[in-house]
N, C-alpha and C positions, 0 to 999 in steps of 0.2 A: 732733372728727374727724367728718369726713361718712359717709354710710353704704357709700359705696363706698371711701372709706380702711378702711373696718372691714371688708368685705368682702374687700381685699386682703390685711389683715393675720391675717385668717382662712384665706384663702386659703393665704396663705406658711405660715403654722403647723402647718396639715392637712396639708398637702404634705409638709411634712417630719416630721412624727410616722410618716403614713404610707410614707413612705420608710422612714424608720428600722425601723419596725413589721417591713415586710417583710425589711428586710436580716435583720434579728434572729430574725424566724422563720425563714428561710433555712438560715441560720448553725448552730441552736442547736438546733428541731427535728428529729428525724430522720421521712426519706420512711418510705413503707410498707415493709414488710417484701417484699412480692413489686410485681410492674405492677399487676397486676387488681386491688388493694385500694385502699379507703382510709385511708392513713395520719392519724397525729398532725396534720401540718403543716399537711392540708391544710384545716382549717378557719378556723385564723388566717390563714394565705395569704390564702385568698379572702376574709376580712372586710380585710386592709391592702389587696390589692387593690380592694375595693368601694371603699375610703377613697379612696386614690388616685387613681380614677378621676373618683369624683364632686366631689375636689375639684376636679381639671382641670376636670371641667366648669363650677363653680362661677367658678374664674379665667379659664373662654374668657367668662363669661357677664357678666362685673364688668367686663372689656376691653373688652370690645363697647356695655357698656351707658355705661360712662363716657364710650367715645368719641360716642356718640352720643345723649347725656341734654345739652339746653341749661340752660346755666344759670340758675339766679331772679334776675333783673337787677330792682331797686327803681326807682319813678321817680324816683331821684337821680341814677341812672347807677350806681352799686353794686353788685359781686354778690353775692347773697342766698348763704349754706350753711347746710343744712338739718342741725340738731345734732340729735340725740337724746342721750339719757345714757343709760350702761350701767345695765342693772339688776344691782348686784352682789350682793345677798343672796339672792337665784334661783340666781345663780351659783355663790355660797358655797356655800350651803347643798345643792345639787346635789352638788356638791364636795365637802363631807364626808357624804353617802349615801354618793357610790360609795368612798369612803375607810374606810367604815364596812361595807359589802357587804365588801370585800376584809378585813379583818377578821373579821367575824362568821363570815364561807366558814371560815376556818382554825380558827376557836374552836368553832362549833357546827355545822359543816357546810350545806350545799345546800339537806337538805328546810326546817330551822329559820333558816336567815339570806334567803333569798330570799321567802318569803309576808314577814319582818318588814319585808324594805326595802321591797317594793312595795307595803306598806300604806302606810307613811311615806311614801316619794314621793307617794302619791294623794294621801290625808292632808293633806302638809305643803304641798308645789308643786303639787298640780292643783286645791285645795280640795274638793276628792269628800268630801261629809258621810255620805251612805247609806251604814249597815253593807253591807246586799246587796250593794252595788256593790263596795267594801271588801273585804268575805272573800269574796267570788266571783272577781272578779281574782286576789287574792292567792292564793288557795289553786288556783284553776283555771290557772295562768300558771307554778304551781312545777309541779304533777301534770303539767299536760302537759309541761313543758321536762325533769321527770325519767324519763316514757314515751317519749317520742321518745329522748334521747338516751342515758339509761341501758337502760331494756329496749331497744328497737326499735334503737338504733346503737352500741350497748354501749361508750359511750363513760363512761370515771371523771370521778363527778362527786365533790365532796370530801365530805369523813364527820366532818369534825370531831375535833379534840382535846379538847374538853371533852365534846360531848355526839357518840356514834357513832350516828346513825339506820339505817350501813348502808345 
């Protein structure tokens, strides 16, 4: 598959997760309690909407570009398509992080499963060897994500069934 078939079929996929995403927060969420606040909903909203948006953009930009990219014609007369292969163990292994994030949140909560994952992500998929870099990420990425939206926008973050950090 060329990189604009895979573009397309990214395309289509996003498009409709992000569809769905929204329908479902929609649907299942409830708005704020008065006008002036803000509700539950509205932060999923806006992230299915980001999706949405940028993948349209993503498909005006694969339309345009397919129609107007000439193709690699060999001196035989042949056209040339340019393959890549997927890298699927990035993929996997992405894959069961956030499978394992969503896990870890319910068993040991927010402050202890988010510094683990984003050691591992750095760790495993970006090869970051330096501890510094390591528990300074990790530990500055959960602290602030739990300043900002547990103190500063007193939003529930989860607390875990095995371990309560509260």
């Amino acid at each position: 598959m060329t990189d604009t078939g895979k573009d397309y079929v990214l395309s289509f996929v996003l498009l409709a997760v992000g569809i769905v995403w929204v329908a479902l927060v929609w649907s299942t969420i409830p708005p704020a309690f008065d006008e002036g606040t803000v509700g539950p909903r509205a932060f999923p909203l806006t992230l299915g909407i980001i999706l949405v948006v940028l993948t349209a953009i993503l498909l005006f930009f694969t339309v345009t570009r397919s129609r107007l990219k000439p193709k690699s014609i060999a001196p035989s007369g042949e056209v040339i398509s340019e393959y890549r292969s997927i890298q699927w163990l990035p993929a996997l292994l992405l894959t069961a992080e956030i499978v394992a994030y969503g896990v870890l949140l319910e068993k040991i909560g927010f402050l202890l499963a988010t510094p683990i994952v984003v050691f591992t992500v750095m760790a495993l998929n970006l090869r970051i060897r330096s501890p510094k870099r390591l528990l300074g990420m990790s530990l500055g990425l959960t602290v602030g994500c739990w300043l900002i939206f547990q103190k500063v926008m007193g939003i529930y973050l989860a607390t875990g069934t095995w371990i309560n950090l509260g």
